[in-house]
C-alpha positions as CSV (number, residue, x, y, z in Angstrom):
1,X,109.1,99.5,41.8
2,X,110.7,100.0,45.1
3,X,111.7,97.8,48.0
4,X,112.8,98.7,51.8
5,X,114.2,95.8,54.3
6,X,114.7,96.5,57.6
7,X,116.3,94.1,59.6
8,X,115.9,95.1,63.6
9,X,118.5,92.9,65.9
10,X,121.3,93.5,67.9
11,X,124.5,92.4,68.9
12,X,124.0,89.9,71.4
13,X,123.7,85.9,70.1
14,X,120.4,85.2,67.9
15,X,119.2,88.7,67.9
16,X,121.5,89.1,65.1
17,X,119.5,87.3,62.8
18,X,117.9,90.9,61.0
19,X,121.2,92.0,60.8
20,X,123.1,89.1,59.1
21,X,119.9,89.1,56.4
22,X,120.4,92.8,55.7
23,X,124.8,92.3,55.9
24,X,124.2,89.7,53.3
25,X,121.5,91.7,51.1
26,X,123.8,94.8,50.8
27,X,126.8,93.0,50.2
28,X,124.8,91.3,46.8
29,X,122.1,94.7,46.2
30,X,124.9,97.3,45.9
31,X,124.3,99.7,43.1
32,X,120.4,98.6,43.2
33,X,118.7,102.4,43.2
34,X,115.4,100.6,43.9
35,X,116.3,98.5,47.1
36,X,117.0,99.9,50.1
37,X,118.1,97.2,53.2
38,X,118.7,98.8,56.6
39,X,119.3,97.9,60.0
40,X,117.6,99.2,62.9
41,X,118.6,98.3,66.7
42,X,116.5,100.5,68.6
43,X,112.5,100.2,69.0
44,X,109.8,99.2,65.7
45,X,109.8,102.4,64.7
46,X,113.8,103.6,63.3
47,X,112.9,102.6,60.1
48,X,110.2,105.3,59.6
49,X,113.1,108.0,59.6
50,X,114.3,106.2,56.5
51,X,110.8,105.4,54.6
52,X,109.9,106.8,51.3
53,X,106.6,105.6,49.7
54,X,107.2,102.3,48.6
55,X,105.6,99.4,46.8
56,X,107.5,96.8,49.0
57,X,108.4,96.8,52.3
58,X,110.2,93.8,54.4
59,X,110.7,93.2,57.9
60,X,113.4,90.9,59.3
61,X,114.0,90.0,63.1
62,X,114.2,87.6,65.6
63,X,111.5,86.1,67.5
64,X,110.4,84.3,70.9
65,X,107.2,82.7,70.4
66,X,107.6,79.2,71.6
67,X,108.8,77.8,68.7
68,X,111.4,75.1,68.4
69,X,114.8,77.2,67.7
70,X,115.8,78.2,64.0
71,X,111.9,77.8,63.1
72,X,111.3,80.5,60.8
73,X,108.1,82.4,60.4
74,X,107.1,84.2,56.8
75,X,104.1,86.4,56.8
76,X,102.7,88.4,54.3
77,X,100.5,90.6,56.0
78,X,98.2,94.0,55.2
79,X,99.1,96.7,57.8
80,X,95.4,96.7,58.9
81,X,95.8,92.9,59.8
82,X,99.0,93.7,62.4
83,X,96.7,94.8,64.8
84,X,94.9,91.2,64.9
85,X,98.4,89.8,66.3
86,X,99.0,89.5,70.3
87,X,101.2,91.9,71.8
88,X,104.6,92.1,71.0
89,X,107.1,92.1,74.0
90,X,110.3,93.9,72.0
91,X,113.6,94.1,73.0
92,X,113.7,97.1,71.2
93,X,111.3,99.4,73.1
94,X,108.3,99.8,71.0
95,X,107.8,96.6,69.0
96,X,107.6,95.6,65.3
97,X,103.5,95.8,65.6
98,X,103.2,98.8,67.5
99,X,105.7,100.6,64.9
100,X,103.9,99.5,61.8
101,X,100.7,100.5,63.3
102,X,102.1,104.3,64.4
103,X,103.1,104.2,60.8
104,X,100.3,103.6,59.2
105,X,98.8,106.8,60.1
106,X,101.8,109.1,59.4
107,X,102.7,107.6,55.8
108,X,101.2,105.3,53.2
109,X,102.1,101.8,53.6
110,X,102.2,99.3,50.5
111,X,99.1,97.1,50.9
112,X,101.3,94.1,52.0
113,X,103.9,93.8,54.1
114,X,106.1,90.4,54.4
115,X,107.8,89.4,57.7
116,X,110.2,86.9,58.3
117,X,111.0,85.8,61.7
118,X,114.0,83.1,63.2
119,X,112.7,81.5,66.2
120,X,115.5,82.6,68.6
121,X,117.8,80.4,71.5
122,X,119.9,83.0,72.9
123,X,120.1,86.6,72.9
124,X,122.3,87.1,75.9
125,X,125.4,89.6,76.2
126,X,128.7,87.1,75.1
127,X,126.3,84.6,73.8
128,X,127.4,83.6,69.5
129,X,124.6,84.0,66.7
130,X,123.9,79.8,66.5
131,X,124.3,77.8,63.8
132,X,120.8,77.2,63.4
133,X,120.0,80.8,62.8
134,X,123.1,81.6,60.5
135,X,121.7,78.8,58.1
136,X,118.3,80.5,58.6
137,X,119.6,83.9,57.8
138,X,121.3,82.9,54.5
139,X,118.0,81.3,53.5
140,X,116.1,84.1,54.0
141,X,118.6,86.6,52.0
142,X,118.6,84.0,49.3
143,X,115.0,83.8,48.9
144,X,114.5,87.5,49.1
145,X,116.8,88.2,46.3
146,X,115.6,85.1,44.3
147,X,111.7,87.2,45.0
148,X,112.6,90.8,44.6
149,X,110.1,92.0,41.9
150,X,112.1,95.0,40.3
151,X,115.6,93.0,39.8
């Protein structure tokens, strides 16, 4: 069994939220030769530089879609079934669904991947992560390492 996390944000306010998961993943999966947790602050598709076939691959970021803030979104989805979503409008250049999609036909993708998602309030320059989305990353962490299959 192996896992990848990717956790896409930045450094600006709620846009953190991938990046305090995957801070608080490594911190507690050190020494796991099976799980891999990354960041990736560019566009949906940094994290194919890093991908090796695996059986379980997790995507963490922030998200705008109306939402009260600190909602979060979990989706287990097959790669095929990302291209029945709208849109994505990305912060990061090419978006989360776009990247997945381009990967799809370059390397083989487990047959599900899981999403989590923090409904966002602020991603401006200055602006601090809130407390709403902290709580929301330490949640997810905790539930991914309570799930990981091959611990």
């Amino acid at each position: 069994m192996s896992t990848l996390i990717v956790g896409f944000g930045s450094p600006f306010g709620d846009d953190r939220f991938g990046w305090l998961v995957i801070e608080q993943l490594q911190q507690t999966l050190a020494g796991q030769q099976t799980v891999k947790a990354i960041c990736c602050d560019h566009s949906g598709i940094d994290w194919i530089h890093q991908y090796q076939p695996t059986e379980q691959l997790i995507f963490i970021d922030a998200v705008k879609s109306g939402a009260a803030a600190g909602t979060l979104h979990h989706l287990t989805l097959t790669p095929s079934a990302l291209e029945t979503l709208p849109t994505s409008h990305s912060s990061h250049g090419i978006g989360l669904r776009e990247g997945v999609t381009l990967a799809a036909t370059l390397v083989e993708l487990p047959a599900e991947i899981e999403f989590y998602g923090v409904e966002i309030a602020s991603c401006e320059v200055g602006t601090a992560i809130s407390a709403a989305t902290t709580h929301q990353a330490t949640a997810v962490a905790s539930h991914i390492k309570k799930s990981l299959r091959n611990l």
